[in-house]
N, C-alpha and C positions, 0 to 999 in steps of 0.2 A: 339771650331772651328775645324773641322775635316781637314786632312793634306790629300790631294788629290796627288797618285804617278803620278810619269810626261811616256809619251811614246819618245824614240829617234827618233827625225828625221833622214831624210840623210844628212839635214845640220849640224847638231854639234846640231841644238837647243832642247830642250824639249818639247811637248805639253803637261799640264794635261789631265789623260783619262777621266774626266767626265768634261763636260763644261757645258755652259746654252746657251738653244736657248731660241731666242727671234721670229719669229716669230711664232702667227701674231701680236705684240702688237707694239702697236702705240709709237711715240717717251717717251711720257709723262710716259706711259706705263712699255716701256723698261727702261727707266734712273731710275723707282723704283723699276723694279726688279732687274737690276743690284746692285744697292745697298741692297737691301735685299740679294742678293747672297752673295755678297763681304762679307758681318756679319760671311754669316757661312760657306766661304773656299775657296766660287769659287774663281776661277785667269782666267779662260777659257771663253771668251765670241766667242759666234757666231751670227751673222750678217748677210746681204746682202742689196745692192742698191736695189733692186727688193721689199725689205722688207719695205722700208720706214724708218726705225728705225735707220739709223746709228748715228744721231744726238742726239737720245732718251740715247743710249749707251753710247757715249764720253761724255754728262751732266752727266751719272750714275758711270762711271769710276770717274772722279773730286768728285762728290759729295763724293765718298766713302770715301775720305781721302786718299786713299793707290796710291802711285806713278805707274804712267803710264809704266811703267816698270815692274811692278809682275805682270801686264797681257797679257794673249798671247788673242789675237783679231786677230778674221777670218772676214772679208767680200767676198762677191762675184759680179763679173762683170757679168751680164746676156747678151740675146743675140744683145741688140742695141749697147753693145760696142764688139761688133766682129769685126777684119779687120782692116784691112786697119791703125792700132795705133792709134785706138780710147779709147783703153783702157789704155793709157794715161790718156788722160783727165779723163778718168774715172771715175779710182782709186785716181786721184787730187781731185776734186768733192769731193771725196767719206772720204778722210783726212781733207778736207774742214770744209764737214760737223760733222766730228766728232774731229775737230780742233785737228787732232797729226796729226806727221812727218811721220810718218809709221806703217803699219799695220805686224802683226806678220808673217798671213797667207793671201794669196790672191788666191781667189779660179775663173777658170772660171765654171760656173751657170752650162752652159747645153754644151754638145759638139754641138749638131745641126748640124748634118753629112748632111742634106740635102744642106747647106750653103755650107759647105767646108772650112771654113773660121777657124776650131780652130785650126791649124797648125800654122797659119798665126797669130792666137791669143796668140799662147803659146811664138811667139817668142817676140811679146811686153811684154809678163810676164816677161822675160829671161833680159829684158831689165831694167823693173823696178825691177828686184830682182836685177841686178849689182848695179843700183845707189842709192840703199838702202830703197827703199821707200815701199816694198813689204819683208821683210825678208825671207820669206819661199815663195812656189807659186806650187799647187797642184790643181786639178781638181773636177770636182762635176760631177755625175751621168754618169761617161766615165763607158761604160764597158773594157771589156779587148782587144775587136778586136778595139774600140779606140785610148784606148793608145798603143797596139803593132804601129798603124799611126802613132801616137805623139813622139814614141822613135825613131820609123825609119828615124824622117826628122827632128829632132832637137836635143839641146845638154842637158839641164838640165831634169832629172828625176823629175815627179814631186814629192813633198814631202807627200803629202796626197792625198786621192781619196776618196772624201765623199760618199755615197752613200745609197739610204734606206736600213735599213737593221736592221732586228730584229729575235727572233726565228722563227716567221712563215714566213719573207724571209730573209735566212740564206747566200746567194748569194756564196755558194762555189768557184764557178771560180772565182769569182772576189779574193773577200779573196785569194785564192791560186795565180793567179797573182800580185796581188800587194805583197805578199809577197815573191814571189820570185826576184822581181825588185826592193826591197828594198821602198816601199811606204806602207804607214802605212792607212790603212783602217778607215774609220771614218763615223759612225752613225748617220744619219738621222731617223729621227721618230722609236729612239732605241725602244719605250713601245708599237710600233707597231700603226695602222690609229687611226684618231678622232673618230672612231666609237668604240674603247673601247672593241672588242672581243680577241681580245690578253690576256688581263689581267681578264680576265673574267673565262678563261682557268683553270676546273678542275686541272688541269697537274700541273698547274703553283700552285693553291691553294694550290693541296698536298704538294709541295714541299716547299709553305713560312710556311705550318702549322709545318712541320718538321723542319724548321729551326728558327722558329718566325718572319716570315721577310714576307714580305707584296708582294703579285703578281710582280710588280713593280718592288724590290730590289732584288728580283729572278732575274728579267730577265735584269737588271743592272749588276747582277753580271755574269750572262752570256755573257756579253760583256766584262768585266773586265777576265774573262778566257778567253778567246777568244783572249786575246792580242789588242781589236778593241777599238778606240776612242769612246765616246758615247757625245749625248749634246738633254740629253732629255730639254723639254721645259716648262715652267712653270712662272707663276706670284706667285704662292704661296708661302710664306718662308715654312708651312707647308710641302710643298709638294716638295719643294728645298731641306731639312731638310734629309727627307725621302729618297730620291733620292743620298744623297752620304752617307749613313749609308749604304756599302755596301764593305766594304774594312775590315770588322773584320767576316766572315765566309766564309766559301767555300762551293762551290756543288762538289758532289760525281759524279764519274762514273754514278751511278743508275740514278741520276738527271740529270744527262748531256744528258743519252741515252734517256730519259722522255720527255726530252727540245726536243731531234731532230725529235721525233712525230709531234711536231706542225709545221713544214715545211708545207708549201700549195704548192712546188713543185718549179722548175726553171725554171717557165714562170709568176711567179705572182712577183707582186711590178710593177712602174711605167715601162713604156718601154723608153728609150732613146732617141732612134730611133725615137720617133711620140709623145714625151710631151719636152715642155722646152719655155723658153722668149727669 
């Protein structure tokens, strides 16, 4: 069973850097790959209301045997609990359905600048991180002139800022913000979109044939140097497997410089600003 390093938050707690996303898979879905995760290491589950699957999750954490406590669980509030402490109820609901007390990490979905309203969402975060029911509570697809908002008009830093992000969108400023504000960057669609040209990558082959490690665990492990959270996705124990064999080699200088060729530039990846629920 492979021993997965933890990253520090700014609360004291630890996240694993490789976790397992779940979507898009249905509850029945998610509760077998969770346990098939849980066999070989994982402790990091990621989630969302939006996803459907939180119920799918909390039957596959139980079913594993191992106590609700060696895992750190992310869900996210998207944009119908905006405003007004709606995101109360929310994240209730959202424990409901995955019958715990509290979630590790509690992420908001989308900022949705057009709304105005995640200022006003961060401070019902602020609320459920006091009474325990949210232990950590950090952001999804903020850029940085976001959160520069978010720090300006409220008290708690958030602890993580998910975001897409892979070698061909490597999102510098972001990374360089959040790590100057002490927020720990976290990997959305780390192996890059469903269409599979990431890993397809000449660049990337040279580089698993040089080290025997498969497109994939290349660029896993490019996350893993990078210091960045990753929660690639998968139903496959195969492909689960694969995916945290990535913690016994390093990439070189040479490899690194290789990897930052497949940049498609700092205007590709979703826009924040015009996608989000």
């Amino acid at each position: 069973m492979a021993t997965i390093p933890s990253v520090l938050l700014n609360t004291g707690a630890s996240i694993p850097q490789l976790g397992l996303g779940t979507w898009p898979l249905d509850d029945a879905q998610a509760a077998d790959a969770v346990v098939a995760a849980s066999e070989l290491g994982y402790r990091h589950i990621d989630t969302a209301t939006k996803y459907g699957n939180e119920a799918g999750v909390g039957e596959g954490i139980r079913r594993s045997g191992i106590p609700r406590e060696e895992f750190f669980v992310t869900t996210k509030l998207d944009g119908g609990f905006q405003g007004g402490g709606r995101a109360v109820g929310g994240l209730q609901a959202a424990l409901d359905r995955m019958r715990f007390d509290y979630v590790d990490l509690l992420l908001i979905h989308w900022p949705l600048p057009e709304r105005g309203l995640f200022v006003d969402t961060w401070r019902t975060f602020e609320t459920l991180l006091h009474d325990g029911r949210a232990r950590a509570i950090g952001t999804s697809n903020f850029t940085p002139r976001h959160l520069e908002i978010l720090l300006a008009a409220t008290e708690v830093v958030p602890a993580v800022n998910q975001v897409q992000l892979s070698p061909e969108i490597p999102r510098a400023d972001h990374r360089a913000f959040d790590a100057a504000h002490g927020i720990i960057t976290e990997s959305w669609s780390p192996l890059g979109g469903s269409g599979g040209s990431l890993l397809d990558s000449p660049v990337l082959a040279a580089i698993g044939e040089k080290h025997g490690r498969s497109p994939a665990q290349v660029t896993l492990r490019w996350h893993v140097q990078n210091s960045l959270v990753a929660i690639p996705k998968s139903s496959s124990p195969t492909r689960m497997a694969e995916n945290l064999a990535v913690f016994d080699f390093e990439l070189d200088a040479a490899d690194l410089e290789q990897i930052a060729t497949l940049s498609l530039g700092p205007d590709a990846g979703v826009d924040a600003d015009r996608v989000g629920h």
